[in-house]
Steps between C-alpha positions, in 0.01 A plus 500: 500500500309172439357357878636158368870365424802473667598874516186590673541253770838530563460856559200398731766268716727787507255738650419234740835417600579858542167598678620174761871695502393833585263311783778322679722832447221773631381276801737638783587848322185663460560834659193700746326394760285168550232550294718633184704181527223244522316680245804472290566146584089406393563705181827319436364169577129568281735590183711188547204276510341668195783479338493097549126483419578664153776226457239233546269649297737582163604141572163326466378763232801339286516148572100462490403807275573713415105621605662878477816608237488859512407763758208567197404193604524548900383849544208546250685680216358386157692407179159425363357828479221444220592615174259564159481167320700530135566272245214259591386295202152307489505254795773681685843408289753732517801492267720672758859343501631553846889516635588181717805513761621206676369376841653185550675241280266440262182808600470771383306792652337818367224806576216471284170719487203328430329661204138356612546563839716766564696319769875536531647213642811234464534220278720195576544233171731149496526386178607120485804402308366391203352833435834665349608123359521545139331162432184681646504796347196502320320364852209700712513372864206499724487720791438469866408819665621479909387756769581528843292570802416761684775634642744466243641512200525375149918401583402277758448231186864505451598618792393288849273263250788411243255387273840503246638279686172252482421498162832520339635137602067339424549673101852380470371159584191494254308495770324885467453665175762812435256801606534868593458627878415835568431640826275799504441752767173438696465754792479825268374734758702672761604488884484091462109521415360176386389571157206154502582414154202721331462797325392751770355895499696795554644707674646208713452183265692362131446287233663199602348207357513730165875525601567157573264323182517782263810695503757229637428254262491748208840608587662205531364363186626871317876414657533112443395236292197336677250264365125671518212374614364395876632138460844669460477767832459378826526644852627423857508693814529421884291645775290829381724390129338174518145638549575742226627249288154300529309829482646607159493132357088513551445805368745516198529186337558647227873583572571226778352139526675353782627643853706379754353628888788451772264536805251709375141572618164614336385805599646842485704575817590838403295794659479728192349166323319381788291812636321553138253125483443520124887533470578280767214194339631537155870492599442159728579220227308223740183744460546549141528148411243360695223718312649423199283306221802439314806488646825643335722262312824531776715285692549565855778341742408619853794419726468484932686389838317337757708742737377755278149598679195571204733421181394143485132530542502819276650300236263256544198688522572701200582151294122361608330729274645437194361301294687282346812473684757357196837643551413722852707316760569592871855464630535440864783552715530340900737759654550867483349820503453842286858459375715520242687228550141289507427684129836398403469151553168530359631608098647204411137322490390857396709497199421151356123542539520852283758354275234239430253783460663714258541515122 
Protein backbone atom coordinates (compact mmCIF):
# COMPACT_ATOMS: atom_id res chain seq x y z
CA UNK A 1 0.00 0.00 0.00
CA UNK A 2 1.11 3.49 -1.16
CA UNK A 3 2.39 5.69 2.29
CA UNK A 4 0.24 8.53 0.68
CA UNK A 5 -3.69 8.97 0.07
CA UNK A 6 -6.61 8.81 1.94
CA UNK A 7 -6.73 5.01 2.62
CA UNK A 8 -3.38 5.03 4.19
CA UNK A 9 -4.18 7.71 6.59
CA UNK A 10 -7.37 6.79 7.53
CA UNK A 11 -6.16 3.51 8.52
CA UNK A 12 -3.34 5.44 10.43
CA UNK A 13 -6.33 7.42 12.51
CA UNK A 14 -7.91 4.17 13.11
CA UNK A 15 -4.92 2.58 14.68
CA UNK A 16 -4.58 5.66 16.66
CA UNK A 17 -7.97 5.89 17.83
CA UNK A 18 -7.94 2.32 18.74
CA UNK A 19 -4.38 2.31 20.35
CA UNK A 20 -6.12 5.57 22.63
CA UNK A 21 -9.31 2.91 23.19
CA UNK A 22 -7.48 0.02 24.35
CA UNK A 23 -5.44 2.73 26.73
CA UNK A 24 -8.44 4.12 28.50
CA UNK A 25 -9.91 0.36 28.57
CA UNK A 26 -6.52 -1.51 29.97
CA UNK A 27 -5.69 1.31 32.57
CA UNK A 28 -7.54 -0.14 35.73
CA UNK A 29 -7.73 -3.93 34.47
CA UNK A 30 -4.32 -4.90 34.01
CA UNK A 31 -4.08 -8.04 36.04
CA UNK A 32 -0.53 -9.00 38.46
CA UNK A 33 1.08 -7.26 40.76
CA UNK A 34 2.47 -3.52 40.67
CA UNK A 35 5.09 -3.72 38.48
CA UNK A 36 3.08 -5.90 35.70
CA UNK A 37 0.40 -3.21 35.75
CA UNK A 38 2.56 -0.11 35.42
CA UNK A 39 4.61 -1.82 32.97
CA UNK A 40 1.47 -2.47 31.11
CA UNK A 41 0.09 0.93 31.56
CA UNK A 42 3.84 2.57 30.05
CA UNK A 43 3.50 0.02 27.20
CA UNK A 44 -0.12 0.99 26.61
CA UNK A 45 0.52 4.59 26.87
CA UNK A 46 4.17 4.41 24.48
CA UNK A 47 1.90 2.62 21.64
CA UNK A 48 -0.81 5.26 21.90
CA UNK A 49 1.59 8.06 21.49
CA UNK A 50 3.34 6.36 18.54
CA UNK A 51 0.45 5.75 17.15
CA UNK A 52 -0.34 9.72 17.14
CA UNK A 53 3.23 10.56 16.01
CA UNK A 54 2.64 8.34 12.84
CA UNK A 55 -0.67 10.35 12.31
CA UNK A 56 1.31 13.55 12.23
CA UNK A 57 3.77 12.32 10.21
CA UNK A 58 1.46 10.58 7.17
CA UNK A 59 -0.29 13.93 7.53
CA UNK A 60 2.59 16.27 6.71
CA UNK A 61 4.21 13.62 4.27
CA UNK A 62 0.80 14.25 2.21
CA UNK A 63 -0.08 17.73 2.51
CA UNK A 64 3.73 18.92 2.04
CA UNK A 65 5.22 15.85 0.10
CA UNK A 66 4.93 13.52 -0.42
CA UNK A 67 9.10 13.32 0.44
CA UNK A 68 8.34 9.29 0.81
CA UNK A 69 5.35 7.22 -1.40
CA UNK A 70 6.26 3.79 -0.86
CA UNK A 71 7.88 1.79 1.93
CA UNK A 72 10.71 1.34 -1.22
CA UNK A 73 11.03 4.65 -0.65
CA UNK A 74 11.12 4.68 3.38
CA UNK A 75 13.05 1.60 4.14
CA UNK A 76 15.85 1.44 1.49
CA UNK A 77 14.30 -1.08 -0.95
CA UNK A 78 15.25 -0.15 -4.60
CA UNK A 79 13.00 -0.08 -7.72
CA UNK A 80 16.08 1.18 -9.45
CA UNK A 81 18.18 -1.73 -9.39
CA UNK A 82 20.63 -0.98 -12.45
CA UNK A 83 19.80 -2.73 -15.46
CA UNK A 84 22.11 -3.30 -18.95
CA UNK A 85 21.47 -0.29 -21.15
CA UNK A 86 19.39 -1.49 -24.56
CA UNK A 87 18.11 0.24 -27.31
CA UNK A 88 20.42 3.29 -26.93
CA UNK A 89 20.91 5.11 -30.23
CA UNK A 90 23.88 7.70 -30.85
CA UNK A 91 23.45 10.47 -28.23
CA UNK A 92 21.29 8.39 -25.95
CA UNK A 93 17.62 8.28 -27.87
CA UNK A 94 15.68 5.52 -27.22
CA UNK A 95 12.61 4.65 -29.28
CA UNK A 96 10.97 2.87 -26.34
CA UNK A 97 7.14 3.64 -26.22
CA UNK A 98 6.16 3.32 -22.63
CA UNK A 99 2.48 2.53 -20.96
CA UNK A 100 1.04 5.73 -19.13
CA UNK A 101 -1.76 5.32 -16.28
CA UNK A 102 -3.49 8.14 -14.78
CA UNK A 103 -2.30 10.08 -11.67
CA UNK A 104 -4.45 12.88 -11.43
CA UNK A 105 -6.85 14.72 -13.78
CA UNK A 106 -4.83 15.47 -16.39
CA UNK A 107 -1.00 13.29 -15.30
CA UNK A 108 -0.17 10.57 -16.16
CA UNK A 109 2.44 8.36 -14.46
CA UNK A 110 4.65 5.45 -15.52
CA UNK A 111 8.05 3.17 -14.63
CA UNK A 112 10.64 3.75 -17.03
CA UNK A 113 14.33 2.31 -17.16
CA UNK A 114 16.80 4.51 -18.31
CA UNK A 115 18.67 2.90 -21.18
CA UNK A 116 21.94 5.21 -20.54
CA UNK A 117 21.81 4.96 -17.08
CA UNK A 118 20.32 2.02 -15.94
CA UNK A 119 18.16 3.72 -13.35
CA UNK A 120 14.61 2.63 -12.68
CA UNK A 121 12.62 5.29 -11.51
CA UNK A 122 8.99 7.16 -11.93
CA UNK A 123 7.92 9.50 -14.44
CA UNK A 124 5.15 12.09 -13.87
CA UNK A 125 3.96 14.14 -17.41
CA UNK A 126 0.94 17.05 -17.69
CA UNK A 127 0.26 17.66 -20.99
CA UNK A 128 -1.63 21.09 -21.51
CA UNK A 129 -4.91 21.14 -23.28
CA UNK A 130 -4.00 22.07 -26.46
CA UNK A 131 -1.86 19.07 -26.82
CA UNK A 132 -4.84 16.57 -27.84
CA UNK A 133 -6.79 19.80 -29.60
CA UNK A 134 -7.09 18.83 -33.11
CA UNK A 135 -6.22 22.37 -34.32
CA UNK A 136 -2.66 21.48 -32.92
CA UNK A 137 -2.14 18.40 -34.07
CA UNK A 138 0.73 18.77 -36.10
CA UNK A 139 2.38 20.95 -32.93
CA UNK A 140 5.76 19.91 -30.83
CA UNK A 141 5.55 21.61 -27.37
CA UNK A 142 8.53 22.54 -25.40
CA UNK A 143 9.30 20.84 -22.27
CA UNK A 144 10.03 21.76 -18.73
CA UNK A 145 11.71 19.09 -16.79
CA UNK A 146 10.72 19.60 -12.67
CA UNK A 147 12.53 17.73 -9.79
CA UNK A 148 11.98 17.75 -6.30
CA UNK A 149 14.32 17.91 -3.39
CA UNK A 150 15.81 15.81 -1.33
CA UNK A 151 13.50 14.13 0.46
CA UNK A 152 10.91 13.60 -1.92
CA UNK A 153 9.40 12.78 -4.75
CA UNK A 154 8.70 13.47 -8.36
CA UNK A 155 4.46 13.65 -7.32
CA UNK A 156 5.06 16.37 -5.12
CA UNK A 157 4.80 18.65 -8.59
CA UNK A 158 1.25 17.77 -8.77
CA UNK A 159 0.70 16.82 -5.66
CA UNK A 160 1.47 19.58 -2.54
CA UNK A 161 3.03 22.01 -5.50
CA UNK A 162 -0.11 21.91 -7.91
CA UNK A 163 1.91 23.22 -10.49
CA UNK A 164 -1.54 22.13 -12.72
CA UNK A 165 -3.27 24.23 -11.03
CA UNK A 166 -0.63 27.30 -11.78
CA UNK A 167 -0.04 27.03 -15.19
CA UNK A 168 -3.31 25.91 -16.49
CA UNK A 169 -5.37 29.28 -15.80
CA UNK A 170 -1.55 31.64 -17.11
CA UNK A 171 -1.87 29.33 -20.80
CA UNK A 172 -5.57 29.71 -20.97
CA UNK A 173 -5.02 33.40 -20.64
CA UNK A 174 -2.16 33.77 -23.34
CA UNK A 175 -0.14 34.59 -20.84
CA UNK A 176 2.40 31.19 -20.84
CA UNK A 177 3.04 29.25 -23.90
CA UNK A 178 1.13 25.59 -23.94
CA UNK A 179 4.22 23.33 -22.73
CA UNK A 180 4.76 19.82 -21.34
CA UNK A 181 5.64 19.19 -17.48
CA UNK A 182 7.24 16.22 -16.47
CA UNK A 183 8.40 15.45 -13.14
CA UNK A 184 11.25 13.04 -12.92
CA UNK A 185 12.52 11.08 -10.02
CA UNK A 186 15.68 12.64 -8.43
CA UNK A 187 16.73 10.65 -5.26
CA UNK A 188 17.52 7.23 -7.18
CA UNK A 189 19.40 5.58 -4.45
CA UNK A 190 17.95 3.85 -1.50
CA UNK A 191 17.12 4.27 2.37
CA UNK A 192 16.36 8.21 1.50
CA UNK A 193 20.17 8.71 0.36
CA UNK A 194 20.76 11.99 -1.28
CA UNK A 195 21.81 11.06 -4.68
CA UNK A 196 23.92 15.04 -5.31
CA UNK A 197 22.74 15.23 -8.77
CA UNK A 198 26.04 13.48 -10.42
CA UNK A 199 26.96 10.45 -11.83
CA UNK A 200 28.72 8.62 -8.94
CA UNK A 201 30.99 5.09 -8.60
CA UNK A 202 29.76 1.90 -7.54
CA UNK A 203 28.90 -0.17 -5.45
CA UNK A 204 26.96 2.64 -3.58
CA UNK A 205 26.60 5.49 -6.33
CA UNK A 206 24.23 5.92 -9.99
CA UNK A 207 24.14 7.74 -12.92
CA UNK A 208 21.96 10.44 -12.15
CA UNK A 209 22.71 13.41 -14.05
CA UNK A 210 22.91 10.70 -17.07
CA UNK A 211 19.37 9.80 -15.73
CA UNK A 212 18.00 13.08 -15.37
CA UNK A 213 19.74 14.86 -18.92
CA UNK A 214 20.07 11.77 -20.91
CA UNK A 215 17.48 9.23 -20.39
CA UNK A 216 14.45 11.50 -19.16
CA UNK A 217 14.48 13.72 -21.87
CA UNK A 218 14.96 10.94 -24.46
CA UNK A 219 11.93 9.30 -23.19
CA UNK A 220 9.72 11.85 -23.11
CA UNK A 221 10.58 13.04 -26.49
CA UNK A 222 10.06 8.94 -27.75
CA UNK A 223 6.30 9.19 -25.99
CA UNK A 224 5.09 12.80 -27.00
CA UNK A 225 5.43 15.29 -29.46
CA UNK A 226 8.12 17.76 -28.16
CA UNK A 227 9.96 20.39 -29.98
CA UNK A 228 14.00 19.54 -29.90
CA UNK A 229 16.59 21.52 -29.16
CA UNK A 230 17.88 23.34 -25.69
CA UNK A 231 15.79 26.51 -26.41
CA UNK A 232 12.78 24.10 -26.31
CA UNK A 233 13.77 22.01 -22.73
CA UNK A 234 14.08 23.72 -19.69
CA UNK A 235 14.33 22.75 -16.01
CA UNK A 236 13.12 23.72 -12.47
CA UNK A 237 13.64 22.25 -9.12
CA UNK A 238 13.39 23.48 -5.39
CA UNK A 239 15.89 22.89 -2.67
CA UNK A 240 18.59 19.98 -3.62
CA UNK A 241 15.97 20.07 -7.24
CA UNK A 242 16.84 23.59 -7.59
CA UNK A 243 20.63 23.07 -7.23
CA UNK A 244 20.28 20.20 -9.58
CA UNK A 245 18.38 22.08 -11.88
CA UNK A 246 21.32 24.78 -12.12
CA UNK A 247 23.90 21.96 -12.06
CA UNK A 248 22.53 20.17 -15.18
CA UNK A 249 21.71 23.55 -17.05
CA UNK A 250 25.78 24.35 -16.86
CA UNK A 251 26.91 21.33 -17.84
CA UNK A 252 24.40 20.26 -20.61
CA UNK A 253 23.34 23.01 -22.58
CA UNK A 254 22.95 21.10 -25.06
CA UNK A 255 19.53 19.61 -23.94
CA UNK A 256 18.39 22.49 -21.47
CA UNK A 257 19.05 26.34 -21.77
CA UNK A 258 17.19 27.77 -19.00
CA UNK A 259 16.45 26.60 -15.23
CA UNK A 260 14.32 27.68 -12.71
CA UNK A 261 16.24 27.27 -8.83
CA UNK A 262 13.47 27.51 -5.96
CA UNK A 263 16.01 28.08 -3.10
CA UNK A 264 18.83 26.41 -4.29
CA UNK A 265 22.55 26.63 -3.33
CA UNK A 266 25.98 26.00 -5.09
CA UNK A 267 27.83 23.43 -3.83
CA UNK A 268 27.15 19.79 -3.44
CA UNK A 269 25.50 19.07 -0.05
CA UNK A 270 25.30 15.47 -0.53
CA UNK A 271 28.04 13.27 1.23
CA UNK A 272 28.57 10.69 -1.55
CA UNK A 273 29.22 14.01 -3.84
CA UNK A 274 30.87 15.93 -1.28
CA UNK A 275 33.67 13.53 0.27
CA UNK A 276 35.33 12.91 -3.39
CA UNK A 277 36.90 17.03 -4.22
CA UNK A 278 37.30 16.45 -7.96
CA UNK A 279 33.59 15.28 -7.89
CA UNK A 280 32.49 17.60 -5.46
CA UNK A 281 34.52 20.94 -7.65
CA UNK A 282 33.14 19.85 -10.92
CA UNK A 283 29.57 19.28 -9.65
CA UNK A 284 29.51 23.01 -7.85
CA UNK A 285 27.98 25.18 -10.82
CA UNK A 286 29.37 28.59 -8.94
CA UNK A 287 32.97 26.84 -9.30
CA UNK A 288 32.44 25.78 -12.76
CA UNK A 289 31.35 29.02 -14.04
CA UNK A 290 33.65 31.18 -12.49
CA UNK A 291 36.72 29.39 -14.31
CA UNK A 292 34.94 29.41 -17.26
CA UNK A 293 36.48 31.37 -20.44
CA UNK A 294 33.30 31.08 -22.10
CA UNK A 295 30.37 30.75 -20.42
CA UNK A 296 27.44 28.45 -21.61
CA UNK A 297 24.64 30.03 -23.58
CA UNK A 298 21.70 29.43 -20.54
CA UNK A 299 19.24 31.32 -18.73
CA UNK A 300 19.10 31.07 -15.10
CA UNK A 301 16.17 32.35 -12.66
CA UNK A 302 17.52 31.87 -9.10
CA UNK A 303 14.60 32.35 -6.73
CA UNK A 304 15.11 33.15 -2.50
CA UNK A 305 13.24 34.30 0.87
CA UNK A 306 14.80 36.61 3.06
CA UNK A 307 13.44 34.15 5.87
CA UNK A 308 15.07 31.64 3.88
CA UNK A 309 18.81 31.67 5.48
CA UNK A 310 21.77 31.23 2.39
CA UNK A 311 19.16 31.06 -0.67
CA UNK A 312 19.40 34.73 -1.34
CA UNK A 313 23.07 35.26 -1.19
CA UNK A 314 23.64 31.86 -3.02
CA UNK A 315 21.59 33.13 -5.75
CA UNK A 316 23.39 36.05 -5.80
CA UNK A 317 26.75 34.89 -5.61
CA UNK A 318 26.33 32.39 -8.27
CA UNK A 319 24.66 35.32 -10.66
CA UNK A 320 28.09 37.61 -10.08
CA UNK A 321 30.12 35.44 -12.17
CA UNK A 322 28.41 35.32 -15.16
CA UNK A 323 29.22 37.26 -17.55
CA UNK A 324 26.84 38.78 -19.18
CA UNK A 325 23.84 38.63 -17.14
CA UNK A 326 20.86 39.06 -20.11
CA UNK A 327 17.91 37.04 -19.15
CA UNK A 328 19.43 35.55 -15.47
CA UNK A 329 17.16 37.25 -12.95
CA UNK A 330 16.89 36.71 -9.12
CA UNK A 331 13.42 36.49 -7.59
CA UNK A 332 13.15 37.50 -4.03
CA UNK A 333 10.62 36.69 -1.61
CA UNK A 334 10.19 38.71 2.19
CA UNK A 335 8.53 35.92 4.22
CA UNK A 336 8.84 32.24 4.54
CA UNK A 337 11.02 29.46 4.82
CA UNK A 338 12.11 25.96 3.08
CA UNK A 339 8.46 25.43 2.09
CA UNK A 340 6.27 24.44 -0.27
CA UNK A 341 3.88 26.74 0.05
CA UNK A 342 6.92 29.56 -0.42
CA UNK A 343 7.83 27.42 -3.93
CA UNK A 344 4.28 27.57 -4.74
CA UNK A 345 3.85 31.08 -4.66
CA UNK A 346 7.07 31.30 -6.29
CA UNK A 347 5.82 29.44 -10.04
CA UNK A 348 3.69 31.87 -11.15
CA UNK A 349 6.83 34.34 -11.76
CA UNK A 350 8.63 30.98 -12.45
CA UNK A 351 6.42 30.16 -15.26
CA UNK A 352 6.34 33.51 -17.17
CA UNK A 353 10.13 33.95 -17.05
CA UNK A 354 10.59 30.20 -18.75
CA UNK A 355 7.64 30.77 -20.94
CA UNK A 356 9.62 33.76 -22.16
CA UNK A 357 12.63 31.48 -22.42
CA UNK A 358 11.37 28.75 -24.42
CA UNK A 359 10.80 28.00 -28.12
Amino acid sequence: MSLTGTPFFVITVVVMIAAMALLAFVWNRIPGPTPVRYAGRIGATVFSQIAAVIVVLVYVNNTMGPFYDSWQDLFGGNENQSTSATNVSAGGATSEKLSFKTYLPGVQTTIARGPASGIVGSLYVWLPPQYNDPAYANKNFPVVELLPGTPGTPQAWFGSMKVQDQIEPLIAAGKVKPMILVSAKLNVLPGGVDPGCADTPPPNGAKTATWLYQDVPGLIAANFRTASGPRNWAIMGYSAGAYCAVNLTVHHPEVFHAAVSLSGYNGPEAPIVARNPALKNINDPYLVLRGEKHQPDIALLLAGSVQDPGTIPAAKKLLSVLHTPGPNQLLTVQYGGHTTDVWRAMLPSSLLWLSARLG
